[in-house]
C-alpha positions in Angstrom: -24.6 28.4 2.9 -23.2 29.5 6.3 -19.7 29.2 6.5 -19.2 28.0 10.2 -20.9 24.8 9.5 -18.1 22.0 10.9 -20.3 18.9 10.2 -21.9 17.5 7.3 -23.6 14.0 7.4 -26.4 14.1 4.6 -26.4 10.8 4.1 -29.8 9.1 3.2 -31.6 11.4 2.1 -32.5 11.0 -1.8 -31.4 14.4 -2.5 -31.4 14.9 -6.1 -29.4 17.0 -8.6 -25.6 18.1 -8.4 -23.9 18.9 -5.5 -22.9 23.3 -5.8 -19.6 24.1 -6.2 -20.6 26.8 -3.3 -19.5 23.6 -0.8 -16.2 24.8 -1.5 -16.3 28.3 0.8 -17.5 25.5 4.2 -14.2 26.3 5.3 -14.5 25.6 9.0 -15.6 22.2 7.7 -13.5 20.3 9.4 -14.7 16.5 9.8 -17.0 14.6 8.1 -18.5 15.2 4.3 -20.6 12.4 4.2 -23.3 12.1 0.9 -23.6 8.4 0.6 -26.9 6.8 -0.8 -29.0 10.4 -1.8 -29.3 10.2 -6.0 -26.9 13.3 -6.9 -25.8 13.2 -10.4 -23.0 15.4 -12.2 -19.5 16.1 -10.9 -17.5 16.8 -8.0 -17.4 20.2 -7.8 -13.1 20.8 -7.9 -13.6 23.4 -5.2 -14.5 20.5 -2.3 -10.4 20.7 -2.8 -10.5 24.1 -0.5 -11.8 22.4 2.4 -8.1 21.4 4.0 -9.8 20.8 7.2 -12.1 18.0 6.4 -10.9 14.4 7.5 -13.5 12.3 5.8 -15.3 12.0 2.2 -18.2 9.5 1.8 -20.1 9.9 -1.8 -20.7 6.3 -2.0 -24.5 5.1 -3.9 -24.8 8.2 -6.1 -24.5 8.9 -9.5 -21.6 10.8 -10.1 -20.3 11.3 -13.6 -17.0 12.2 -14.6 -13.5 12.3 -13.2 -12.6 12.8 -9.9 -11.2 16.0 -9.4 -7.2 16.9 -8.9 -7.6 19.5 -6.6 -9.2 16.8 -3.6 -5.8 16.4 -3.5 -5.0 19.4 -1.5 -7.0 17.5 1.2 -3.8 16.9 3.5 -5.8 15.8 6.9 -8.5 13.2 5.0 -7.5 9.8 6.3 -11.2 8.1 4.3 -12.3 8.6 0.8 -14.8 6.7 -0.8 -15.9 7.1 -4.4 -17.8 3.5 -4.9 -20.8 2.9 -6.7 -21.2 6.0 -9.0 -20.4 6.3 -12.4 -17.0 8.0 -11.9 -14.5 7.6 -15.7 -10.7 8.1 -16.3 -7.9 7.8 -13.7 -7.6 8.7 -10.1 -5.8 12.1 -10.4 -1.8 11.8 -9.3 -2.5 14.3 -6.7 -5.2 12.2 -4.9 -2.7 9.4 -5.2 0.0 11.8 -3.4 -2.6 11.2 -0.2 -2.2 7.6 -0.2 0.3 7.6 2.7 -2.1 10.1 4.5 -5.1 7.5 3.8 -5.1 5.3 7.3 -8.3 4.0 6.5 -9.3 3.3 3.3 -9.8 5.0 -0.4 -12.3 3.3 -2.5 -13.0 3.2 -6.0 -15.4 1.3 -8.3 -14.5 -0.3 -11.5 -15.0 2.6 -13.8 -11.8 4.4 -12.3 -7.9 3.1 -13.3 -5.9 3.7 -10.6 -2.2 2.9 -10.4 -1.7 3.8 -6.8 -4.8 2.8 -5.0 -5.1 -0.7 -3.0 -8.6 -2.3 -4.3 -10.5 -3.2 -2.0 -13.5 -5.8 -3.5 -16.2 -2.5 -2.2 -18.6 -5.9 -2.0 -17.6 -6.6 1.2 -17.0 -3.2 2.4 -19.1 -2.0 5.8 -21.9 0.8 4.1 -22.4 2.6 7.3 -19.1 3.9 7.6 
């Protein structure tokens, strides 16, 4: 993966399999991460947490598995997260939480998640081409 890519909007595209913790060195990445509606299975790698640059995370329609990790936290300029429709378990990590404040637009979870410090939103009636 080069590491001067800025921009990644892979949206659409039925990739398959798990997303490489590699992701991690896209430093320079420094806007959008968008997955939403490919088919990736397995976890977030914990090392999308070293891309401080990136303002907006969309892996929405996948099928993620396991918890979201602690170290997206250390995402201080995201202002959009959004974990729906996967098949995400456990609690929102404390750290994310810490971001709330930071989150302008929305963070969204799915029903398989607790979370004591997000704001539900009913992800229903949420706009899919964001």
């Amino acid at each position: 993966l080069s590491n001067s890519l800025e921009h990644a909007s892979l949206y659409f595209n039925e990739f398959t399999g798990t997303l490489p913790s590699e992701l991690g060195n896209l430093k320079l990445l420094n806007a959008v991460f968008n997955m939403m509606k490919n088919n990736l299975t397995g976890t977030i790698p914990s090392e999308l947490g070293k891309l401080h640059k990136l303002t907006y995370m969309n892996f929405i329609y996948n099928s993620f598995t396991g918890t979201i990790p602690s170290e997206l936290g250390m995402l201080h300029e995201v202002s959009y997260m959004n974990f729906g429709y996967n098949n995400f378990t456990g609690s929102v990590p404390d750290e994310v939480c810490a971001l709330q404040e930071k989150l302008s637009d929305r963070f969204i979870v799915d029903g398989g998640v607790h979370c004591d410090c997000c704001v539900f939103i009913n992800i229903a009636s949420t706009d899919d081409n964001v």
